[in-house]
C-alpha positions as a Markdown table, in Angstrom:
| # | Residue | x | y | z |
|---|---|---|---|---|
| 1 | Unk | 195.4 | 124.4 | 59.5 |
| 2 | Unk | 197.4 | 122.6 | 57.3 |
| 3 | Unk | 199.8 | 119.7 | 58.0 |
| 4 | Unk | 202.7 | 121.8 | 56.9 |
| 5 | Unk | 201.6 | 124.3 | 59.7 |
| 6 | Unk | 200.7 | 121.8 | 62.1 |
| 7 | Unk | 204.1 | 119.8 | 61.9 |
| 8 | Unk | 205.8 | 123.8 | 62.2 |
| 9 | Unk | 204.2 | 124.0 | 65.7 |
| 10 | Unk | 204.6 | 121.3 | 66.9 |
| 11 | Unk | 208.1 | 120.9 | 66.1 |
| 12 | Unk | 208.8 | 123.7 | 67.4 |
| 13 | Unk | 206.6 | 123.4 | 70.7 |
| 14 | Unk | 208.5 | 120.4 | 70.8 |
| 15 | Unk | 212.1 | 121.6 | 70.4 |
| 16 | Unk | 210.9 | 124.2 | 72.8 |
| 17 | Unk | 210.4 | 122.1 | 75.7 |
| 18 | Unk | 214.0 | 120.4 | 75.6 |
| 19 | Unk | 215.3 | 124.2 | 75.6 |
| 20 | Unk | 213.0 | 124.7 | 79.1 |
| 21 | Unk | 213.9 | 120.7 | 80.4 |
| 22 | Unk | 217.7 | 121.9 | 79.7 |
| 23 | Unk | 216.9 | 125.2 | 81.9 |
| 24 | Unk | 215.4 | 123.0 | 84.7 |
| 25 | Unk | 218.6 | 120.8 | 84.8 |
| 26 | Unk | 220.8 | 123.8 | 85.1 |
| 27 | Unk | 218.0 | 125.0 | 87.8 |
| 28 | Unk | 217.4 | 128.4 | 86.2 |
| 29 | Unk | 214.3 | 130.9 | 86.8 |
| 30 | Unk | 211.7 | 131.3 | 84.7 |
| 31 | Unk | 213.4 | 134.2 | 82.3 |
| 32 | Unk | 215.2 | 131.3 | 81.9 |
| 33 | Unk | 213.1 | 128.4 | 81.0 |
| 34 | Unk | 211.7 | 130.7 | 78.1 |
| 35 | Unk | 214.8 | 132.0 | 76.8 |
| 36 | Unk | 215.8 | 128.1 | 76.2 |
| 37 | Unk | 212.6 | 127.3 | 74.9 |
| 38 | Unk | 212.5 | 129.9 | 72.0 |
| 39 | Unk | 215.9 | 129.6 | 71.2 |
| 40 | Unk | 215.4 | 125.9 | 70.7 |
| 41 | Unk | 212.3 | 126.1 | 69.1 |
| 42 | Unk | 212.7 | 128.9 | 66.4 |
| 43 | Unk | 216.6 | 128.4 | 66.1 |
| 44 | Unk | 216.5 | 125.8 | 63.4 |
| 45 | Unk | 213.9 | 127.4 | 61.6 |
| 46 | Unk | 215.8 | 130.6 | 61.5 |
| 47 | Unk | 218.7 | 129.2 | 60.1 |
| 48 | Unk | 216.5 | 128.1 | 57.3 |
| 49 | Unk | 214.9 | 131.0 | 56.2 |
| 50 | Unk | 218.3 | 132.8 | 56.0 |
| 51 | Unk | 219.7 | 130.5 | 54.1 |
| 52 | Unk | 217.1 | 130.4 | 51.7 |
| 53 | Unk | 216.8 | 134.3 | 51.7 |
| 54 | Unk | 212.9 | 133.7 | 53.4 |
| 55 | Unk | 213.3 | 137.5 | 55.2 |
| 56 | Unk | 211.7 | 138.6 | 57.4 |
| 57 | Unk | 212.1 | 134.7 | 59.4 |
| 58 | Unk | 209.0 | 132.9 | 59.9 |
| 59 | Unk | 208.7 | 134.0 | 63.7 |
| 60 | Unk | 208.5 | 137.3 | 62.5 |
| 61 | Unk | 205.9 | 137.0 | 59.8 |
| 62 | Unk | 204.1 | 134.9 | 62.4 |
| 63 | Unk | 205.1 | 135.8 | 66.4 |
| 64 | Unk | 202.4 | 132.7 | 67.0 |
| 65 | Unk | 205.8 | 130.7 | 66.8 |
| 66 | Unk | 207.1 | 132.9 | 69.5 |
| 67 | Unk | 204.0 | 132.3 | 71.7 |
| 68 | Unk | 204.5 | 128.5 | 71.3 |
| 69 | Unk | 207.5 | 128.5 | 72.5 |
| 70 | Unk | 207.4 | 131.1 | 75.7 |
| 71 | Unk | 204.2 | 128.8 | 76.3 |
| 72 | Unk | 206.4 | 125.6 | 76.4 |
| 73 | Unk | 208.8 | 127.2 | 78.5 |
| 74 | Unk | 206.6 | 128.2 | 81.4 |
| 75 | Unk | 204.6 | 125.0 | 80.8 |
| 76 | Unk | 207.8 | 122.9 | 81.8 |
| 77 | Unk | 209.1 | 125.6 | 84.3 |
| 78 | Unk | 205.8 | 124.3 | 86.2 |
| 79 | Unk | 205.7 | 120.7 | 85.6 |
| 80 | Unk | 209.7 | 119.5 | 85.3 |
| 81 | Unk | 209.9 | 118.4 | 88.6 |
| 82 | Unk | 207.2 | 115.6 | 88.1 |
| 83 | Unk | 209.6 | 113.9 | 85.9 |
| 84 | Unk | 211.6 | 111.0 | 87.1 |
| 85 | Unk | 214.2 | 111.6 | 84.4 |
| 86 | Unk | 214.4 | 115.0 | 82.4 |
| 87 | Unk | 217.2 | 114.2 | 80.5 |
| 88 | Unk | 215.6 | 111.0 | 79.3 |
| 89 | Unk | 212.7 | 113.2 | 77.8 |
| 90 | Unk | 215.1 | 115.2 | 76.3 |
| 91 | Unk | 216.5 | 112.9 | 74.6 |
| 92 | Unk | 213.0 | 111.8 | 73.3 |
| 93 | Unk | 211.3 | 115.0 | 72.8 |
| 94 | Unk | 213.9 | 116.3 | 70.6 |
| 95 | Unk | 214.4 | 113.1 | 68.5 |
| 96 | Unk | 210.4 | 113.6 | 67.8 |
| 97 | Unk | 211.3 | 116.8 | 67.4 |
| 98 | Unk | 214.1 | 116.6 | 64.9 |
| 99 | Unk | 212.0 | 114.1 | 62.9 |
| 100 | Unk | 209.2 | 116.5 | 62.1 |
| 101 | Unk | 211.7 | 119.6 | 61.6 |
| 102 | Unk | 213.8 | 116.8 | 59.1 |
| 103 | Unk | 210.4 | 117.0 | 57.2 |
| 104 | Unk | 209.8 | 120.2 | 56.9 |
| 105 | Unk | 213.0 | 121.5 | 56.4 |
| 106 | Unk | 213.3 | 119.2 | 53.4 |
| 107 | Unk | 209.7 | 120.7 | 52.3 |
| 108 | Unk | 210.1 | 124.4 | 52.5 |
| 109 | Unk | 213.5 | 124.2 | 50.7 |
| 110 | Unk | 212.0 | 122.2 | 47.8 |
| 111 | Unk | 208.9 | 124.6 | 47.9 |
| 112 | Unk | 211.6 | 127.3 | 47.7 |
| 113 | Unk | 214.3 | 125.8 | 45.7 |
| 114 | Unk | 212.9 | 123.6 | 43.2 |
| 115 | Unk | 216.2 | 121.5 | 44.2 |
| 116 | Unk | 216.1 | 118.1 | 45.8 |
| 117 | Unk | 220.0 | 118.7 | 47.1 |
| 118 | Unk | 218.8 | 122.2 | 48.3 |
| 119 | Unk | 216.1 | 120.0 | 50.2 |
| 120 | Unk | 218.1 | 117.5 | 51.6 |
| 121 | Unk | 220.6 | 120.2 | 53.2 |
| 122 | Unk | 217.9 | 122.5 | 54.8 |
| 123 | Unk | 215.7 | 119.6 | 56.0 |
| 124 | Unk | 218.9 | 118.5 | 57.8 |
| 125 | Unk | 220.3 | 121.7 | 59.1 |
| 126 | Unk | 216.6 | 122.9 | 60.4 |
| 127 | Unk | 216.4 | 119.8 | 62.6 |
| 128 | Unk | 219.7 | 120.2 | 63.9 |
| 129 | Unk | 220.5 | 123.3 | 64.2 |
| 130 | Unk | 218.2 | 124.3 | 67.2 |
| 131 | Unk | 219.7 | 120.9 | 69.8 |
| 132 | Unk | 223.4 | 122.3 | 69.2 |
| 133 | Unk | 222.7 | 125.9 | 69.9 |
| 134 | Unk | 220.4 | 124.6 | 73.1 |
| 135 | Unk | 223.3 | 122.7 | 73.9 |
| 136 | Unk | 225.3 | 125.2 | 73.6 |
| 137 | Unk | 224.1 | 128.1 | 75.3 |
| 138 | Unk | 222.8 | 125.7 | 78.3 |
| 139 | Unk | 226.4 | 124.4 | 78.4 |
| 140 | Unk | 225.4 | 120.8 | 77.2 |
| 141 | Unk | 226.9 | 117.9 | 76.0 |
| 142 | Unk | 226.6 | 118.9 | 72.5 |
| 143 | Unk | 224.2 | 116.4 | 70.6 |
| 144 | Unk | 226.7 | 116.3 | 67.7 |
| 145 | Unk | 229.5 | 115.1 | 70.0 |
| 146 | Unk | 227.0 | 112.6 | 71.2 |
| 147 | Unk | 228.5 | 108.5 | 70.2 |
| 148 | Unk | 225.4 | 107.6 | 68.8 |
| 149 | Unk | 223.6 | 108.8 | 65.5 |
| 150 | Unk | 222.0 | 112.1 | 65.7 |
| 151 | Unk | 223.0 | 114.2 | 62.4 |
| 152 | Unk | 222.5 | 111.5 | 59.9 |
| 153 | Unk | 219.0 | 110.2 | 60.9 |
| 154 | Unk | 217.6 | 114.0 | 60.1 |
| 155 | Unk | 219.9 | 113.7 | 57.0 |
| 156 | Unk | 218.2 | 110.6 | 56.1 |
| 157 | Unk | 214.5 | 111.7 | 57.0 |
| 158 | Unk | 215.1 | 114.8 | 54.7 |
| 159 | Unk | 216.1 | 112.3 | 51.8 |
| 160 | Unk | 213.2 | 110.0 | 52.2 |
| 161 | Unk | 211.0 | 113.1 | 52.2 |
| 162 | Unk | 212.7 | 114.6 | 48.7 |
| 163 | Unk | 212.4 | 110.9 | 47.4 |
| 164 | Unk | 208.9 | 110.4 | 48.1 |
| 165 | Unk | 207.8 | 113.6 | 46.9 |
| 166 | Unk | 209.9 | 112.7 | 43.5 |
| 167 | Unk | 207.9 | 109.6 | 43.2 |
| 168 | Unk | 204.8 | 111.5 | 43.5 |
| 169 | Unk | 203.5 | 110.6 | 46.8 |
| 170 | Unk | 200.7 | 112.9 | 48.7 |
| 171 | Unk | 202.4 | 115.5 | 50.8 |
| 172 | Unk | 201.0 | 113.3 | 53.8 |
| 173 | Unk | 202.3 | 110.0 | 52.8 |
| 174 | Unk | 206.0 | 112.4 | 51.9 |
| 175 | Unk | 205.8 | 113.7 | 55.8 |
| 176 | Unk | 204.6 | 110.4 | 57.4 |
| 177 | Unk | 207.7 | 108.4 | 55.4 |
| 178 | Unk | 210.1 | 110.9 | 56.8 |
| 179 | Unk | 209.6 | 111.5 | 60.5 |
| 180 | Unk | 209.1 | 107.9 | 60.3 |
| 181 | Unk | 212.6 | 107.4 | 59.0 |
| 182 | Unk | 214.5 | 109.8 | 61.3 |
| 183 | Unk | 212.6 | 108.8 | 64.3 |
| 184 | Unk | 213.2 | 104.9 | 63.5 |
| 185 | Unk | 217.1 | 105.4 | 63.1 |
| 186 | Unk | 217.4 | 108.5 | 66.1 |
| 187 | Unk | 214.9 | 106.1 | 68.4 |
| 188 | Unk | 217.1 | 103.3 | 67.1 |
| 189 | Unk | 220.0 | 104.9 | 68.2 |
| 190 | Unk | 219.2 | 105.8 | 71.5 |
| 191 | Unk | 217.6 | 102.0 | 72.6 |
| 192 | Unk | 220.7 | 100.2 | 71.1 |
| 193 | Unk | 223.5 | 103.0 | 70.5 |
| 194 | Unk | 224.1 | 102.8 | 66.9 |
| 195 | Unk | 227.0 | 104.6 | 65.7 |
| 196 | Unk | 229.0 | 104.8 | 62.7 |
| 197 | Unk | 232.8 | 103.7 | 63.1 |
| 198 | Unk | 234.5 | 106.8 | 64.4 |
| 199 | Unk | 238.1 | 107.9 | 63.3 |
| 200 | Unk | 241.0 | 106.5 | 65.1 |
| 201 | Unk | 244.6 | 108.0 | 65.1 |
| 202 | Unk | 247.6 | 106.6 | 63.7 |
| 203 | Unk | 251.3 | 107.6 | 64.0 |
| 204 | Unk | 252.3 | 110.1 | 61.9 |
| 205 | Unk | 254.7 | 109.1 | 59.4 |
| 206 | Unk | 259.0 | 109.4 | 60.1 |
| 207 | Unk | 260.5 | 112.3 | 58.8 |
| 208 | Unk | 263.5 | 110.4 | 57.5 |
| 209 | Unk | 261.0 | 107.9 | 55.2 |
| 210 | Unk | 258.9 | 110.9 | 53.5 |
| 211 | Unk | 261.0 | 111.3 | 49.8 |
């Protein structure tokens, strides 16, 4: 198995299991747990491959993907309730998870594309896009409306990725730079609650002064 392969499940095995911890906090059955999970897990990638015109998806050149993630849904249908904290986890799992998916996003776009903008986007948008349609559908606090940094550390792993692969690095030292990247600033984010100055309104301007 490659490391490109190996990153795919377990991001995805990953991402699946805050789709199932998400079920358990909304107490659903086990149809439940696994819808979650493999809407999570094979969302983001799914976006991907339509974007980049990858058809039929990955999941359905390879229903192993699908497996994965029915297989972390029943897995955390069983075990949730030994955690002290399932949110917490969450939180954790799917800024591990968005750290991989950053990386390979930002891979099979340049694989596909050639282009290191067309790399950056996907790499971002494959790690995001599966938390905000979890959060969605499981009627979350969306991760994007979350204060601290979520977007930009998987926009910033996808960057370091395209850069180090520019500069020649092994496709090892390329993934190892960039989940190390998003996870430092997401992980960051969560222990200290870094944020980026948010927009604050002002008055509109008088009627009577606009010439």
């Amino acid at each position: 198995m490659s490391i490109l392969e190996f990153l795919d499940y377990l991001a995805i095995a990953l991402f699946a299991a805050t789709g199932a911890l998400s079920a358990s906090r909304k107490q659903l059955d086990i149809v439940g747990f696994m819808f979650l999970a493999a809407i999570t897990g094979i969302g983001g990638g799914t976006f991907r491959d339509v974007i980049l015109g990858q058809l039929p998806v990955f999941w359905v050149r390879n229903p192993n993907y699908m497996l994965v993630c029915l297989g972390s849904g029943v897995l955390v249908y069983f075990t949730a309730h030994l955690l002290e904290s399932r949110y917490k986890l969450l939180l954790w799992l799917d800024a591990v998870g968005l750290s991989a998916y950053a990386a390979l996003g930002a891979a099979k776009g340049l694989a596909a594309t050639g282009s290191p903008v067309v790399a950056i986007v996907t790499g971002m948008l494959t790690a995001a896009f599966g938390g905000v349609l979890r959060d969605i559908v499981a009627g979350e606090p969306s991760v994007l409306l979350r204060p601290e940094i979520y977007v930009s550390a998987a926009l910033a792993g996808a960057a370091v990725f395209t850069g180090a692969s520019a500069l020649g690095m092994t496709q090892l030292g390329c993934f190892a730079a960039a989940m190390a990247t998003c996870l430092v600033i997401r992980g960051g984010a969560l222990i200290f609650g870094w944020t980026f100055p948010v927009y604050k309104a002002r008055p509109g301007r008088n009627p009577n002064d606009i010439l």
